[in-house]
Residue, then its C-alpha position, 0 to 999 in steps of 0.5 A: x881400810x880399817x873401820x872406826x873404833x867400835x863400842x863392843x867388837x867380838x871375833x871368834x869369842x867362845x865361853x865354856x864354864x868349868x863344869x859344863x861340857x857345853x859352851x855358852x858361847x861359840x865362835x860369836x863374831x859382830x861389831x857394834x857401832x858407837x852411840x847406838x842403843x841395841x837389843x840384845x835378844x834371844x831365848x833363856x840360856x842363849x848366853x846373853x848375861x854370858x856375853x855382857x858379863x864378858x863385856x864387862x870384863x866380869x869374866x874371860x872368854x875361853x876363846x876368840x876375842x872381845x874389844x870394848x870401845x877400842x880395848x881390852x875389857x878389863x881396861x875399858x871398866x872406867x868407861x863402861x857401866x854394867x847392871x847385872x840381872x840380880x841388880x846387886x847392892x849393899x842392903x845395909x845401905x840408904x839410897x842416898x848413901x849409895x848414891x854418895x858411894x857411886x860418887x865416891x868412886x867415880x871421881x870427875x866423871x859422877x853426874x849427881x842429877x841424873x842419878x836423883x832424876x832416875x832414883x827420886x822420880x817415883x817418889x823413893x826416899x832418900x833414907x829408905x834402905x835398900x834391903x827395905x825396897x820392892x824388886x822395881x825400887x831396886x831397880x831404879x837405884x841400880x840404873x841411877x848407879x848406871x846414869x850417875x856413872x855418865x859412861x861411854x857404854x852402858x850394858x843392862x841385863x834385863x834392865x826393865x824386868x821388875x818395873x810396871x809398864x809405865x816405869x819401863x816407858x819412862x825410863x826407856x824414854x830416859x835411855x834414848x835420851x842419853x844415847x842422844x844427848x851423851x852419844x852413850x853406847x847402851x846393849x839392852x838384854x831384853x824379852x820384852x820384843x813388842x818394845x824395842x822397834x820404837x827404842x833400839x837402833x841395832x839388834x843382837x840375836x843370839x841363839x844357841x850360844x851363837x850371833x844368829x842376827x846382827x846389825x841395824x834394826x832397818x837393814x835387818x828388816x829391810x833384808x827379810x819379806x813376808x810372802x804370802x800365796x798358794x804357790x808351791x816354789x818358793x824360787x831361790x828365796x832363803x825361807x827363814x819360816x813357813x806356815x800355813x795360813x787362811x790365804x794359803x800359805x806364808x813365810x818370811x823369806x831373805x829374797x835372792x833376786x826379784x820376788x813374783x809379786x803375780x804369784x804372791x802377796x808381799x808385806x814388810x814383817x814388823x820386827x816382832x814377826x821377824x824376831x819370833x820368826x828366827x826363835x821358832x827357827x834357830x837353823x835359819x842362815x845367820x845374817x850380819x849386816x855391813x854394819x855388824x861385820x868386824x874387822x879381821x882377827x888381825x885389826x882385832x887383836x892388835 
């Protein structure tokens, strides 16, 4: 039996530019449930703008794949809203202006207060021009755009870079109330790993062009174990990174079977540990949890 229709379902999906020999993306399959945030994480060129830009139906994969809320890309666009890394807009324009332009051309879906809520907060006033504001006042008047639009899928590529910390923790605060209240999809691209354990449901790794971790954030966790002893076997465990540590020795393993809790100390990894763990490591075994795994290329395609 086929699954529920997925916020954003990629098979095979491979990207390669014209003018680069290598690809951006390969062969990157996962599937994103419905009315969860998820962090989109991964080290500078792993092909995450790449992949939201795909999403967004901004560009079109060489190879394989993508869905967006159960169709094509391109046919999806009324539903999505995407703020890119550059956070484009019309400098000529107020921020009043552009929000009345965002209302013009999202007819029957604008939510006029939510947009002022982000845009105005901070104090920005409605006549300022845009080519007159500071990076982190651009970036409010992009996601007022975004949360103006009252999208099923909200994709933000480092949303919250130009923002000081407490700008980045209200609005990260705003972000999960509207996936509660709105039941919206957001992907997050994000470097910030220290913030997204309290604020994102699913995680995407991507390194090396590739889907190197995919799933819930507790199933991903609850997959890995820190071990930490003097024992030279680490028996049949998957080791995703070892070190030397005061105690001995530590790593942060996939564990095949019972660990000897006799023979070592055994910890819950946050999922910061966890994350650097897989950047430092860009070999270790992929994992895609049930949850991530997608329908087959057949259900896909159709």
């Amino acid at each position: 039996m086929s699954k529920e229709t997925a916020a954003l379902e990629a098979v095979g999906l491979g990207m390669r530019y014209a003018r680069r020999r290598e690809h951006v993306l390969r062969d990157c399959s996962f599937r994103l449930p419905t009315g969860r945030i998820c962090a989109l994480v991964g080290p500078n060129g792993a092909g995450k703008s790449t992949l939201l830009a795909l999403a967004a139906g901004l560009l079109r994969p060489t190879e394989g794949t993508v869905r967006v809320l159960g169709a094509r890309p391109i046919e999806s666009r009324e539903r999505v809203a995407y703020v890119a890394q550059n956070k484009p807009l019309y400098p000529q324009l107020t921020v009043d202006s552009t929000l009345r332009l965002g209302a013009e051309l999202n007819p029957g879906r604008w939510d006029q207060a939510a947009a002022e809520r982000i845009a105005y907060d901070s104090g920005l006033a409605p006549g300022a021009k845009i080519r007159t504001l500071s990076g982190g006042q651009r970036t409010r008047v992009a996601l007022a755009l975004a949360f103006g639009k009252r999208s099923e899928l909200l994709l933000l590529d480092e949303p919250m870079a130009d923002l000081d910390p407490l700008a980045r923790h209200q609005l990260t605060g705003t972000l999960m109330a509207q996936a509660v209240e709105h039941g919206t999809t957001i992907v997050m691209s994000s470097h910030v790993i220290a913030e997204l354990e309290d604020s994102c449901d699913d995680l995407l790794l991507l390194g090396g062009g590739r889907i190197r971790l995919a799933g819930g954030c507790e199933d991903i966790l609850a997959a890995h174990t820190l071990i930490t002893g003097t024992n030279q076997d680490f028996g049949p465990h998957i080791i995703v990174e070892e070190r030397v540590t005061g105690r001995g020795r530590t790593a942060l393993v996939r564990p095949h079977g019972e660990i000897d809790t006799g023979a070592w100390l055994v910890e819950e990894p946050t999922l910061e540990e966890l994350l650097l763990a897989h950047l430092r490591n860009p070999g270790a075994p992929a994992l895609l949890t049930e949850s991530a795994t997608p329908a087959t290329r057949q259900e896909a395609a159709v």
